[in-house]
C-alpha positions as CSV (number, residue, x, y, z in Angstrom):
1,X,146.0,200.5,283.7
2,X,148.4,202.5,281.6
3,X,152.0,200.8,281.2
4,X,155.0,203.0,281.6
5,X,157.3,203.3,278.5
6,X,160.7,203.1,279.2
7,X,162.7,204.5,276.5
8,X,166.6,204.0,276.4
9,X,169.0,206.1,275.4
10,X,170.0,205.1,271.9
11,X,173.5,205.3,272.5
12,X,173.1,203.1,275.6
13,X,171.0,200.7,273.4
14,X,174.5,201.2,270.9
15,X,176.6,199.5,273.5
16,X,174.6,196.7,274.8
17,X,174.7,195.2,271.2
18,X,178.7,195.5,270.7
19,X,179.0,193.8,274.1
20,X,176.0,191.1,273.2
21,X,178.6,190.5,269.7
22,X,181.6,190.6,271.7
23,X,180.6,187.7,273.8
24,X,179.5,185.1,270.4
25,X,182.8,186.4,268.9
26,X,184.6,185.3,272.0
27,X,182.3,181.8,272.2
28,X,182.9,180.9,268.7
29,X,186.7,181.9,269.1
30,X,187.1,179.3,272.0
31,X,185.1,176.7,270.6
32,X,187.7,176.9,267.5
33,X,191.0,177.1,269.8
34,X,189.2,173.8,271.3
35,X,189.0,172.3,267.9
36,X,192.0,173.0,266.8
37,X,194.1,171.8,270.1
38,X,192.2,168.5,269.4
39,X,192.7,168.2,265.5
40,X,196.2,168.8,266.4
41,X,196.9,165.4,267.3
42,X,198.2,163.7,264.3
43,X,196.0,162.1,262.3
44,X,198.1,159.3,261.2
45,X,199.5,156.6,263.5
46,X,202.8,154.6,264.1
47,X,203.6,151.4,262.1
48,X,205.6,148.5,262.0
49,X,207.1,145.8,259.9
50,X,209.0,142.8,260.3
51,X,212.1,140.9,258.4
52,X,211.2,138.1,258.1
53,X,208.1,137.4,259.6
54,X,208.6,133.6,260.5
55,X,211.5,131.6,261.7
56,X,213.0,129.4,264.7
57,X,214.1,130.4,267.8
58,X,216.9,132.5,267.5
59,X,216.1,134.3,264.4
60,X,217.4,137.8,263.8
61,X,214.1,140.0,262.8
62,X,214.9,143.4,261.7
63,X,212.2,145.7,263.3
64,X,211.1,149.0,261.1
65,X,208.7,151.5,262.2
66,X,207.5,155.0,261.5
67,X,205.7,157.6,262.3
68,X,206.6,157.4,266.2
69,X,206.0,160.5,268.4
70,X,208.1,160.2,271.0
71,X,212.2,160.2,271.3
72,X,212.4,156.4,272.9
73,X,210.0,153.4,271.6
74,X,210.5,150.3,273.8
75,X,209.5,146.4,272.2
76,X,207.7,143.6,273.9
77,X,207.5,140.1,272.6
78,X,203.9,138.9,273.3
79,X,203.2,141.4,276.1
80,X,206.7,141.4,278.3
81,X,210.0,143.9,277.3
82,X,212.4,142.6,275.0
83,X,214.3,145.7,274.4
84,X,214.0,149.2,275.6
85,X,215.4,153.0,275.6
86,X,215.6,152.7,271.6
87,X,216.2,155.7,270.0
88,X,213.9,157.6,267.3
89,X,215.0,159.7,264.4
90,X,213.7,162.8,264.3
91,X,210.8,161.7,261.5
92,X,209.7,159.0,264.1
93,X,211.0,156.1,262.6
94,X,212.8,153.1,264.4
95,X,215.0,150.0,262.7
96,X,216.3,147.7,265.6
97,X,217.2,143.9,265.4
98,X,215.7,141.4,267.7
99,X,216.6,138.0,268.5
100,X,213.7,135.8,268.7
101,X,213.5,133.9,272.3
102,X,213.0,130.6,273.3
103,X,208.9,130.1,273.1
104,X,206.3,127.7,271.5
105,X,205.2,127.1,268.0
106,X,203.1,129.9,267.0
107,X,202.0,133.5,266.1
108,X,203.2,136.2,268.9
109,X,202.8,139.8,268.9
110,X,206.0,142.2,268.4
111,X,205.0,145.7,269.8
112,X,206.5,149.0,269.7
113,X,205.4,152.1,271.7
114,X,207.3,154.9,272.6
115,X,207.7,157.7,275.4
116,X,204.7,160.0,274.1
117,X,202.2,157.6,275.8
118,X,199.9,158.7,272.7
119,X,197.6,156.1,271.8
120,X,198.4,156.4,268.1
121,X,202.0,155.9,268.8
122,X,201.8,151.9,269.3
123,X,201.9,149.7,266.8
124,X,202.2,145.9,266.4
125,X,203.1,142.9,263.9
126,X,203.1,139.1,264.8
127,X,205.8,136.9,264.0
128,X,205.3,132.8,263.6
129,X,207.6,130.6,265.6
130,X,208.6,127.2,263.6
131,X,210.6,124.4,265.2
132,X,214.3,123.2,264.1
133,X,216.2,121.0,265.7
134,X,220.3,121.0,266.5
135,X,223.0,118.6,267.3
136,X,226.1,119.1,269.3
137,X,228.7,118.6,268.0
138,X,227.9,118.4,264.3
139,X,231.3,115.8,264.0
140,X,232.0,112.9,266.4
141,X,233.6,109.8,265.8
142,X,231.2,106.1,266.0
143,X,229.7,105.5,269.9
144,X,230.4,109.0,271.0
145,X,227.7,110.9,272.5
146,X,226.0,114.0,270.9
147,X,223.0,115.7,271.9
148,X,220.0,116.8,270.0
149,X,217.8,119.8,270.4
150,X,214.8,120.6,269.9
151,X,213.5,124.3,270.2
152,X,210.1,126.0,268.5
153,X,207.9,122.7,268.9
154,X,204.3,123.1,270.0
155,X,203.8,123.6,273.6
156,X,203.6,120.0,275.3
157,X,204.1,117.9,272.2
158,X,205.1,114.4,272.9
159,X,206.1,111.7,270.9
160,X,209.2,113.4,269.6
161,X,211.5,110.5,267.9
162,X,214.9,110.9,266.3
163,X,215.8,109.5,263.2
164,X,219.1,108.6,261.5
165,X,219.7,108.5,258.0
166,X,215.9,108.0,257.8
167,X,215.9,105.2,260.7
168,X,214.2,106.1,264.1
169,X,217.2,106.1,267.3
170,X,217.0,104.3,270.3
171,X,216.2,106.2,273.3
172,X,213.7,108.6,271.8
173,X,210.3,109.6,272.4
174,X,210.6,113.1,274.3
175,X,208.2,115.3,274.9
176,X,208.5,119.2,274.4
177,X,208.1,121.9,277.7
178,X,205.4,124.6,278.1
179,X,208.1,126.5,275.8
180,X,208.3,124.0,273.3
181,X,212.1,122.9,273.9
182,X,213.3,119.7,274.3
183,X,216.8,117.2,274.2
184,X,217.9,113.9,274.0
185,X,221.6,112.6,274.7
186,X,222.7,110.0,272.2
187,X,225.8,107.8,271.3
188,X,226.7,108.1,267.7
189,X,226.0,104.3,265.9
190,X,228.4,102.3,264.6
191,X,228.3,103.3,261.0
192,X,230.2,104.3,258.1
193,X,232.4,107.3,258.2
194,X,231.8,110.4,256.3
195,X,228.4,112.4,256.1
196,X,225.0,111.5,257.8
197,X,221.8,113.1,258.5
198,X,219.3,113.5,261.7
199,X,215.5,114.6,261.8
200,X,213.1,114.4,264.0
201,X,209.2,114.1,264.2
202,X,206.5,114.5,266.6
203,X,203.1,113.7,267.8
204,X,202.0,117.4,266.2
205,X,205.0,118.4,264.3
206,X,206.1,115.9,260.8
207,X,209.3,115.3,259.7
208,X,209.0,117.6,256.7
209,X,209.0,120.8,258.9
210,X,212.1,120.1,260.5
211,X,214.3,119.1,257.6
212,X,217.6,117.2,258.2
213,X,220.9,118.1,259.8
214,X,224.5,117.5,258.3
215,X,226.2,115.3,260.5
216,X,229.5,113.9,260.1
217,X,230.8,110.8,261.7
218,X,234.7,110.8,261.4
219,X,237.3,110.8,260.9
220,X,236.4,111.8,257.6
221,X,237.9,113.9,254.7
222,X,236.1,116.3,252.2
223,X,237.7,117.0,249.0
224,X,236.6,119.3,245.8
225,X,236.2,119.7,243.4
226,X,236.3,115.9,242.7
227,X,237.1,116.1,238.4
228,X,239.6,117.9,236.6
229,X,242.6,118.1,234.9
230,X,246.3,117.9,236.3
231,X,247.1,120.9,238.3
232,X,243.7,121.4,239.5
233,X,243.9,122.8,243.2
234,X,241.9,120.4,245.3
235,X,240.6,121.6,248.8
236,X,240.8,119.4,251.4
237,X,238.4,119.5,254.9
238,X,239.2,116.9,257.5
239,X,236.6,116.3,260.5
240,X,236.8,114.4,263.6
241,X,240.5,113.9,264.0
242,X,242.2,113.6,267.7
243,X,242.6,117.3,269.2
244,X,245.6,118.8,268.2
245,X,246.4,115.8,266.0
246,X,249.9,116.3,263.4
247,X,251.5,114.1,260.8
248,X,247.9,114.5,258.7
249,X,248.8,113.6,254.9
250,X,247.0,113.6,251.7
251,X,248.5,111.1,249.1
252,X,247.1,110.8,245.2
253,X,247.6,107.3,244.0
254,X,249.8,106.4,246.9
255,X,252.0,109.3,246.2
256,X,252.0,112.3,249.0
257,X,251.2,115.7,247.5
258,X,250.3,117.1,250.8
259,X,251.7,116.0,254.6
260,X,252.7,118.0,257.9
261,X,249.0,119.1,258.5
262,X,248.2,119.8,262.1
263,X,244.5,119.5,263.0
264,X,242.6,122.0,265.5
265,X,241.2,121.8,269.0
266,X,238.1,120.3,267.8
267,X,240.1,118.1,265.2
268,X,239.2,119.2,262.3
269,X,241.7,120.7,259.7
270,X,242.0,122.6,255.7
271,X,244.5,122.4,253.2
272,X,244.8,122.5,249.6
273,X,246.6,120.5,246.9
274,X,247.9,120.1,243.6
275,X,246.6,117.3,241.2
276,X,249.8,115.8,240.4
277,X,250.6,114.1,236.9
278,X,248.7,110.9,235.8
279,X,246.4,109.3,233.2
280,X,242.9,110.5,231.7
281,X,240.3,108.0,234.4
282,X,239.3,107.5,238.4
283,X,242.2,107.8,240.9
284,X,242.1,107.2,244.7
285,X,242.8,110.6,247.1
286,X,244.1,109.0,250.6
287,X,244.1,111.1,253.9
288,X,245.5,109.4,257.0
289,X,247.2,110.8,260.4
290,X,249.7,109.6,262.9
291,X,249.0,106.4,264.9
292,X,245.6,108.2,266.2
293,X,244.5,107.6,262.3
294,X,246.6,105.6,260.1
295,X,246.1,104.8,256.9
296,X,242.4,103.1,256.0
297,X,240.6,105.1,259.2
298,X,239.2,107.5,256.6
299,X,237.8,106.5,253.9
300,X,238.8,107.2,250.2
301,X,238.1,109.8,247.4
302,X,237.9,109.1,244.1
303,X,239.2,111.6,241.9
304,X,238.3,111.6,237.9
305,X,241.3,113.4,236.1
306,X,240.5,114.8,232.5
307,X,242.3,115.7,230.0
308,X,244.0,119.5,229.4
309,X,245.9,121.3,227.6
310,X,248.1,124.4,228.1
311,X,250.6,126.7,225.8
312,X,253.5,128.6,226.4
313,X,253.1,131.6,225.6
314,X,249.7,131.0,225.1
315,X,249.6,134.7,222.8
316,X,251.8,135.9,220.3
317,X,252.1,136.3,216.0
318,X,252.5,134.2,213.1
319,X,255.5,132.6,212.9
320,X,256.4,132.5,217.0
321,X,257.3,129.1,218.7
322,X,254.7,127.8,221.1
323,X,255.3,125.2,223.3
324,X,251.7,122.5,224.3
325,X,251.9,120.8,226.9
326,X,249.1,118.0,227.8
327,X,247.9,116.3,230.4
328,X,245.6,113.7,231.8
329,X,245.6,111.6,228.3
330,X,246.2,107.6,228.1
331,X,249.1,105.7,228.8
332,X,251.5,106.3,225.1
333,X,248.1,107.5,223.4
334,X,249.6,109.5,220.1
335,X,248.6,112.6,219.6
336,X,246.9,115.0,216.6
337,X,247.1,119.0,217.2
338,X,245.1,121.3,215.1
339,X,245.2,125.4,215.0
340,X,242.2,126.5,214.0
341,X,241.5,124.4,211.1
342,X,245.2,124.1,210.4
343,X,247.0,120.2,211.0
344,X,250.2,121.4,212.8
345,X,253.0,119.3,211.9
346,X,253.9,117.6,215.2
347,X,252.4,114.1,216.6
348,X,253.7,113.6,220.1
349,X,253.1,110.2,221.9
350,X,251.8,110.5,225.4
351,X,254.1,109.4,228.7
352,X,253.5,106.6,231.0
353,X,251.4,109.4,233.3
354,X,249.5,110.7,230.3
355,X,251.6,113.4,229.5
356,X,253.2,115.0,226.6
357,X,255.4,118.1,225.7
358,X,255.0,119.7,221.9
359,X,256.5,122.4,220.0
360,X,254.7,123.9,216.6
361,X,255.1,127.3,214.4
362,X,252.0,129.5,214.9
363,X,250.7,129.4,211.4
364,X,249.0,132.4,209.4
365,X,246.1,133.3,210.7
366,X,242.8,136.0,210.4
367,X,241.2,136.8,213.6
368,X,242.3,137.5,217.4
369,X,241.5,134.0,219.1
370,X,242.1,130.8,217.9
371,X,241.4,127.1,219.1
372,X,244.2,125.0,219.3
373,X,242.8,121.1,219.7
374,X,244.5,117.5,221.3
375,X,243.4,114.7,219.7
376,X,244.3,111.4,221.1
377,X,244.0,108.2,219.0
378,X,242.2,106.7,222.2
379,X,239.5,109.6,221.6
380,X,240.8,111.9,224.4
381,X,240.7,115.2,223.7
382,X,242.0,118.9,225.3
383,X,241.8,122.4,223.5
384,X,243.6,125.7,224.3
385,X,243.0,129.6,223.5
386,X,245.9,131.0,221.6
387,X,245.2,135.0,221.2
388,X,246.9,136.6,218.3
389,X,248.8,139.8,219.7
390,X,250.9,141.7,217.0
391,X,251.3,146.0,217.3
392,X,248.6,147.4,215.7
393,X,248.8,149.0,212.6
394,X,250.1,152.6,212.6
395,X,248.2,156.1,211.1
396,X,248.1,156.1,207.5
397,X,249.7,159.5,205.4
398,X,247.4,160.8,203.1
399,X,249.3,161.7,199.4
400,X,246.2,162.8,197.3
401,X,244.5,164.6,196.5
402,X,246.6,167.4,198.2
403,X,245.3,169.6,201.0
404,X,242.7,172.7,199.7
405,X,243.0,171.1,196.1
406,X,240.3,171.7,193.9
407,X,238.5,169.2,191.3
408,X,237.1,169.7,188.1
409,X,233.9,167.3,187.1
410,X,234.6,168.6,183.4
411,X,238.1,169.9,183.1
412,X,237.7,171.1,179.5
413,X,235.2,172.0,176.7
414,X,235.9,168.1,174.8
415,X,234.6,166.9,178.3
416,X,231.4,168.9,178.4
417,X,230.7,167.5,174.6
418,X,231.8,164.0,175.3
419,X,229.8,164.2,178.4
420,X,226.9,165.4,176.4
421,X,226.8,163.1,173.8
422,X,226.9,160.3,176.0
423,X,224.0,161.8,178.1
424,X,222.2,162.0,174.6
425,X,223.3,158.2,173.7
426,X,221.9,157.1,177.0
427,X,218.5,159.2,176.2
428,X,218.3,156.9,173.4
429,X,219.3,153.6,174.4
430,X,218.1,153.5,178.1
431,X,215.4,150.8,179.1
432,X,212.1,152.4,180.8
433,X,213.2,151.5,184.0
434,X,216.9,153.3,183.6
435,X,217.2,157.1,184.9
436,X,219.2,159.2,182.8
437,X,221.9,162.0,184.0
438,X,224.2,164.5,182.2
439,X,226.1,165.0,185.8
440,X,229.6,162.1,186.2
441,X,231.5,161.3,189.2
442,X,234.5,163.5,189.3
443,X,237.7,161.8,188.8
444,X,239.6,161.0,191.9
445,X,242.2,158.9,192.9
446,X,242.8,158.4,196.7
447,X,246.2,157.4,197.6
448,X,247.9,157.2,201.2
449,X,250.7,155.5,202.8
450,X,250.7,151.7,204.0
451,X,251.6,152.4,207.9
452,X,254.1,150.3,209.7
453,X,252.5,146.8,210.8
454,X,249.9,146.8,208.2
455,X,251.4,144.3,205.8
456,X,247.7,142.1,206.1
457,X,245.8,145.3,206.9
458,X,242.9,146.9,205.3
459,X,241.1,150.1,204.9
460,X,238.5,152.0,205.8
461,X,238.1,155.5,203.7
462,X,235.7,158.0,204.6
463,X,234.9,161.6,202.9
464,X,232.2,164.1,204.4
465,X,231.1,167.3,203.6
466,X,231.5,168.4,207.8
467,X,235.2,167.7,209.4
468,X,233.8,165.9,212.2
469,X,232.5,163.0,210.2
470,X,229.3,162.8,211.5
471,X,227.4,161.9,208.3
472,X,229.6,160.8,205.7
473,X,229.0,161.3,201.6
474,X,230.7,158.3,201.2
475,X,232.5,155.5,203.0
476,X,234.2,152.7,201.7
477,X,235.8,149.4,204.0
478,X,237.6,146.6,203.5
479,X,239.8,148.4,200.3
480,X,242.7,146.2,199.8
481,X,245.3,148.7,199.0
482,X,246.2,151.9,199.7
483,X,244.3,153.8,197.0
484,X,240.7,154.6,195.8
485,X,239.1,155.7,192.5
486,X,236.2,157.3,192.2
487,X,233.5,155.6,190.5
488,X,230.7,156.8,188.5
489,X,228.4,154.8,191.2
490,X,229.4,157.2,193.9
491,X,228.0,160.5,194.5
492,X,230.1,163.5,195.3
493,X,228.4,166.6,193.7
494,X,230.2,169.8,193.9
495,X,230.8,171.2,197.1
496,X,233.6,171.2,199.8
497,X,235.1,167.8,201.2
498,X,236.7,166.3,203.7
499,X,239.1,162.6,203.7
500,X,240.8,160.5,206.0
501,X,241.5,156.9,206.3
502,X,242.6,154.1,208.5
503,X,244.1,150.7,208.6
504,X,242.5,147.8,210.0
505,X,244.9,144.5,210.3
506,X,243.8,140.6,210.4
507,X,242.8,140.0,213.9
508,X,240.9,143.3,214.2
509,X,243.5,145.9,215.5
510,X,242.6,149.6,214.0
511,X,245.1,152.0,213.7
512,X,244.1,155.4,214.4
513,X,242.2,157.9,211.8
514,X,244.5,159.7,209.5
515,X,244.2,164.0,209.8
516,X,241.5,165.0,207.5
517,X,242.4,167.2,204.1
518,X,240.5,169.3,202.4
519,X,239.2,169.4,198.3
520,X,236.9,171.0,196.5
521,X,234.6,169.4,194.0
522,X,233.5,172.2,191.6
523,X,231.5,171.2,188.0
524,X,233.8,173.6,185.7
525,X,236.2,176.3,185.9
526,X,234.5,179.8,184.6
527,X,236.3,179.9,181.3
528,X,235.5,176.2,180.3
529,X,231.6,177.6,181.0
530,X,231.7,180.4,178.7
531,X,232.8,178.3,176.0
532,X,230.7,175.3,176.6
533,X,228.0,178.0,175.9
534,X,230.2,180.7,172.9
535,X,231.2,177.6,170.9
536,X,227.8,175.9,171.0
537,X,226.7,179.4,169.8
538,X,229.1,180.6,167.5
539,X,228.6,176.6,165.8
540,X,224.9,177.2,165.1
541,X,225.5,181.1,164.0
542,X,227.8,179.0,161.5
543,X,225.5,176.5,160.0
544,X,222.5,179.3,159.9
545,X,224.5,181.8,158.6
546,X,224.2,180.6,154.6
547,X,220.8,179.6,155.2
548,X,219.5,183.1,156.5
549,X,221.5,184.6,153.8
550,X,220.0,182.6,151.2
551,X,217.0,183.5,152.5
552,X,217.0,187.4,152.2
553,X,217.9,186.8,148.7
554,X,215.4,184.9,147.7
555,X,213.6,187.4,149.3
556,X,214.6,190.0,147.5
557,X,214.5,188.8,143.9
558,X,210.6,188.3,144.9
């Protein structure tokens, strides 16, 4: 049986294909919008961290995250909402403070998601709960009754004790709730006033976790610092006076330096005070109210007083009056003062408080601070800064050489021969480790003004072939007077200069640089040149004159 051949029409056949292409071009088109919608999702995801990571109940964690999606992130503490509606910067990132609740010893979960409800924009950190303990009040007076708190404890925990100064209370164990809190009410023991401290332990949790708490049984007085020398400002805190109480006072030795103060609603009180005058050892600080507290209901400070030492003025110049006045030194003690390394001429005997008043003549001195020293014959001792303060010196006037003033190395033709032959003597006399030179320092004599205020002053002189300074040809300090000549050790071939100079006085004041001038350090004027070399010359033509002559005689007659 013969098959039919069907032939198409090659244009027909033409279209069929572009429409079989058209169809994988749209396939493959789709397939990559589909990728891409899904590879659009970020590829990173949100993250948190906490500051700090552990603490007690009550702790303030600063909560930082980034790379949030959404516009609002909301935070749960171990699965329920602490805080919601928390706004996110544009770049997804989040900084909010929470305030860790009341829960159990342990590790909990801080989470942060936000509005996108994208599963990469969640993250979480966990945060450890430790136990503490707190007393209220923190000041109460002997029999009174505080209470103790306990939060952050493991869940349960029993056993819990109280201790006082190291001593388990009455009235304790406790035991700790599904949340780990817990109290106990107690009566403050009959004890001694001033500053105590309460722990606590459990079954679970030691004594070393939870520390101790400042307590203070008054009424009781805090004063520092507690040593120093008359006229030291002493701060006083008083705790566990009557509400409201007035009359408070503060006496040194029996003598008030402080009364009048008032005490606040929870009877405590601050005020400050002056050491008053007294003798170099211990003394007794007393505080005491009205009838509520009278004298002997708080109990004493001791108070060390040293010795010191203060001048008036306490700066100055050689030759002013200063008047040293000392403290704090034994009963008639007799008295040595020193400047420096200087005896002063004065030996003052100490009062019946330890106190003495001196007058001495600054003596002269080098340098801006000074020591001035107390010694007592008892072996007390006090020292005091005296600063030297005198004008500093003002700006030295340069004299010579003259502004655009030009200097000869060898001024004349007797200079280049001396010159010479002393070059020539050197040639012959020099060791093998000696350099020769025919070149000499030109001669130079700096000279400027002394400024005002400068009597002990010295100088500094610099010279530079630039007028800013920056690298001079040669600097010399410490010149005594107002002049410098130029040695044949310093180096100043020829070429253009600049000078200036200042003054520097004893204790280190420096008066400003002086204007610059200008020289110029040449090695002979033309004329001097030419007959260096004619008479040199014209010398020899001399002495080989007869000899050529004689010479062309003898010559001839041969």
């Amino acid at each position: 049986m013969l098959k039919k051949q069907i032939n198409y029409p090659a244009k027909r056949y033409s279209t069929m294909r572009i429409k079989v292409w058209c169809i994988l071009a749209l396939s493959l088109l789709s397939t990559s919008l589909i990728a891409t919608s899904i590879n659009a999702t970020p590829a990173y995801a949100a993250s948190i961290t906490l500051n700090p990571t552990s603490g007690t109940v009550g702790t303030r964690v600063i909560v930082t995250g980034d790379g949030f999606t959404g516009r609002l992130a909301t935070i749960k503490w171990d699965g329920k909402v602490a805080a919601e509606r928390i706004p996110l910067s544009e770049k997804g990132r989040l900084e909010y403070t929470l305030s860790i609740p009341q829960a159990a010893k342990g590790s909990y979960t801080i989470e942060v998601t936000d509005d996108s409800h994208w599963s990469g924009s969640s993250a979480s950190a966990t945060f450890k709960i430790l136990p503490k303990i707190e007393v209220f009040p923190r000041v109460a007076r002997p029999t009174s009754e505080i209470v103790i708190m306990g939060t952050g404890f493991p869940a349960g925990e029993t056993g819990i004790t109280v201790t006082w100064d190291g001593a388990t209370l009455k009235g304790t164990p406790a035991s700790a709730n599904l949340k780990g809190t817990w109290s106990i009410s107690l009566a403050v023991p009959l004890t001694t006033k001033g500053n105590h401290y309460i722990g606590a332990s459990g079954s679970i949790t030691s004594a070393a976790e939870i520390g101790q708490i400042d307590f203070i049984v008054g009424p009781a007085a805090r004063i520092e610092p507690l040593t120093g020398p008359v006229g030291t400002e002493i701060k006083a805190e008083g705790f566990g006076f009557r509400t409201g109480e007035d009359g408070i006072t503060i006496a040194f030795d029996g003598e008030i330096i402080m009364c009048n103060i008032v005490g606040s609603g929870d009877g405590s009180w601050k005020a400050t005070a002056q050491i008053p005058p007294s003798t170099r050892g211990i003394h007794t600080i007393t505080v005491y109210g009205s009838s509520f507290t009278p004298i002997g209901t708080v109990p004493d400070v001791q108070f060390e007083v040293t010795p010191g030492l203060k001048l008036e003025p306490n700066s100055g110049n050689q030759g002013n009056k200063v008047t040293a006045t000392g403290t704090g030194f034994d009963k008639n003690e007799i008295i040595a003062m020193t400047f420096g390394a200087t005896n002063l001429d004065v030996s003052p005997a100490a009062d019946d408080k330890g106190s003495f008043v001196a007058t001495f003549v600054v003596p002269p001195f080098k340098g801006k601070n000074h020591t001035v020293t107390a010694v007592g014959k008892n072996g007390n001792s006090a020292k005091a800064t005296f600063t030297a303060n005198k004008p500093p010196p003002g700006t030295p006037q340069l004299k010579s050489p003259q502004p655009d003033v030009v200097i000869k190395i060898y001024d004349s033709v007797g200079d280049v021969f001396v010159a010479t032959l002393k070059y020539a003597a050197r040639l012959f006399t020099r060791t093998r480790n000696q350099q020769g030179s025919y070149s000499q320092a030109p001669k130079i004599i700096f000279i400027w003004t002394q400024p005002a205020h400068a009597e002990d002053a010295q100088y500094s002189l610099q010279v530079a072939s630039e007028s800013d300074f920056a690298t001079p040809a040669m600097t010399k300090n410490n010149l005594q007077t107002p002049r410098y000549i130029v040695s044949q050790q310093d180096s100043l071939p020829p070429g253009t200069y600049y000078w200036r100079t200042r003054a520097i006085d004893s204790i280190g004041n420096e008066s400003p640089w002086s204007e610059a001038w200008k020289f110029e350090v040449i090695l002979m004027p033309s004329e001097v040149l030419i007959l260096s070399i004619a008479i040199p010359a014209l010398f020899t033509m001399l002495i080989l004159a007869p000899i050529v002559i004689a010479w062309r005689s003898r010559r001839q007659n041969w």
